[in-house]
N, C-alpha and C positions, 0 to 999 in steps of 0.2 A: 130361468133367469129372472133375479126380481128387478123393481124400479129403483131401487137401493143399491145394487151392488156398479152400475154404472149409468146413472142419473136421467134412463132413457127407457120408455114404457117397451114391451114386449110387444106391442100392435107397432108403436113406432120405430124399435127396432128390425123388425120382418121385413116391413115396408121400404127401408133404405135396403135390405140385405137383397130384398125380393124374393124372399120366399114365405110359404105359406106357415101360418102358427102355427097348423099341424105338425108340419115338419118340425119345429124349432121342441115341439114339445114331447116329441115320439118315442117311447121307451117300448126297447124290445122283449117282451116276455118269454121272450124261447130262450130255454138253458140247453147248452150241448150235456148231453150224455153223459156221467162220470163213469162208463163202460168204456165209453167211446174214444175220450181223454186218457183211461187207462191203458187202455190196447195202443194208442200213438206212442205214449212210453215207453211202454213195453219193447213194442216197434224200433224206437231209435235207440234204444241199447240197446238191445241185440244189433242190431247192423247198424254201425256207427256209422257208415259209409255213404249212405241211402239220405238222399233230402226230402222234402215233404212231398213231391211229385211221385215218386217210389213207395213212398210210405203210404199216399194216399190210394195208389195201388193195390197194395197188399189189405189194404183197411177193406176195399171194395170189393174184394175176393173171399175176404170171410164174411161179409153181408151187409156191411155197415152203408147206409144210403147215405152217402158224403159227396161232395163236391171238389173241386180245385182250391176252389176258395175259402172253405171254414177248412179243411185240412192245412192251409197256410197260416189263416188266420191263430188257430189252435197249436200251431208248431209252432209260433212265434210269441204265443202270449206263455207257453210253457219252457220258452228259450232252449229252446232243440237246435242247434245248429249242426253243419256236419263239418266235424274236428277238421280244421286240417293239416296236412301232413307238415311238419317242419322240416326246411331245406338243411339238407347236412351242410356243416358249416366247413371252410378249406382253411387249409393252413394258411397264414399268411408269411410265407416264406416271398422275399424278394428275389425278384429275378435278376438274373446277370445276364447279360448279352453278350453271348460268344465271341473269342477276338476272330477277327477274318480269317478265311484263309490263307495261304502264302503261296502255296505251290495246288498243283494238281493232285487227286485222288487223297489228298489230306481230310478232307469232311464229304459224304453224302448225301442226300439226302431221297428220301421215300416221300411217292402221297398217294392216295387213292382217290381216286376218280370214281364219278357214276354218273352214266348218263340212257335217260330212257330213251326205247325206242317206240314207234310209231305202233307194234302188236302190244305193247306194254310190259314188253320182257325188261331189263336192267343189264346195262352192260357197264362191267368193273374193268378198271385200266388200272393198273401201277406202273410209278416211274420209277427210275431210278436215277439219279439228276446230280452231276460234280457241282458241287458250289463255285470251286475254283471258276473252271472254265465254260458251267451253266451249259455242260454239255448232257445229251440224255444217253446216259448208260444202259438201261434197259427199258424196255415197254412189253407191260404183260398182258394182255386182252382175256378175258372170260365171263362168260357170265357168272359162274362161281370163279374166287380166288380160293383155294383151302391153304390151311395154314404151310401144310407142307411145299406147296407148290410157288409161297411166297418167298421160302426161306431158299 
């Protein structure tokens, strides 16, 4: 930083900042690897799937002495990110809401239930439920429902 580019010495810059010139002058001389950068390419095209945490995995198992953090730093200065999947998109059909019913056993309705139990097993319930009269027509209990035993 010169005394020119903003009107304020480098000693008296530090000093407001509080930190040491050292600091403010420090350039790092280690260059990563262009083995190392290759193989992370590599890497995240083949498995599009996989983010730098996984990637830096597989780096460390072929022998590469890497960290969390230059494996991030490196996957981001190379703009690696991992794709992601785009939501199928729905129709945009408008709904209509049914008119009422009028009488009994004119409209149905079905739902499935599920509710755990204390060993951790699943238990499925179907109803079977008149609109009209919000009566329950049938109750079906199992821990499997199969398709047959629905219909």
């Amino acid at each position: 930083m010169a005394r020119d580019e903003l009107g304020v010495s480098e000693r008296r810059a530090c000093r407001l900042v509080r930190i040491h010139r050292s600091v403010a002058r420090y350039l790092s001389r280690k260059g990563d690897p262009p083995e190392l950068v290759m193989r992370l390419r590599e890497l995240a095209s083949e498995r599009r799937r996989y983010g730098y945490r996984r990637l830096g995995i597989l780096l460390r198992r072929e022998g590469f002495l890497v960290n969390h953090k230059r494996v991030y730093r490196l996957y981001k200065e190379e703009g690696l990110l991992v794709r992601r999947r785009r939501r199928k998109k729905t129709v945009g059909v408008k709904r209509v809401k049914p008119p009422l019913p009028e009488r009994r056993n004119q409209r149905w309705s079905m739902d499935f239930l599920l509710y755990g139990l204390s060993n951790g097993r699943r238990l499925r319930v179907l109803t079977l439920v008149d609109n009209f009269t919000r009566e329950c027509l049938a109750i079906e209990v199992g821990t499997s429902l199969p398709g047959a035993r629905v219909v």
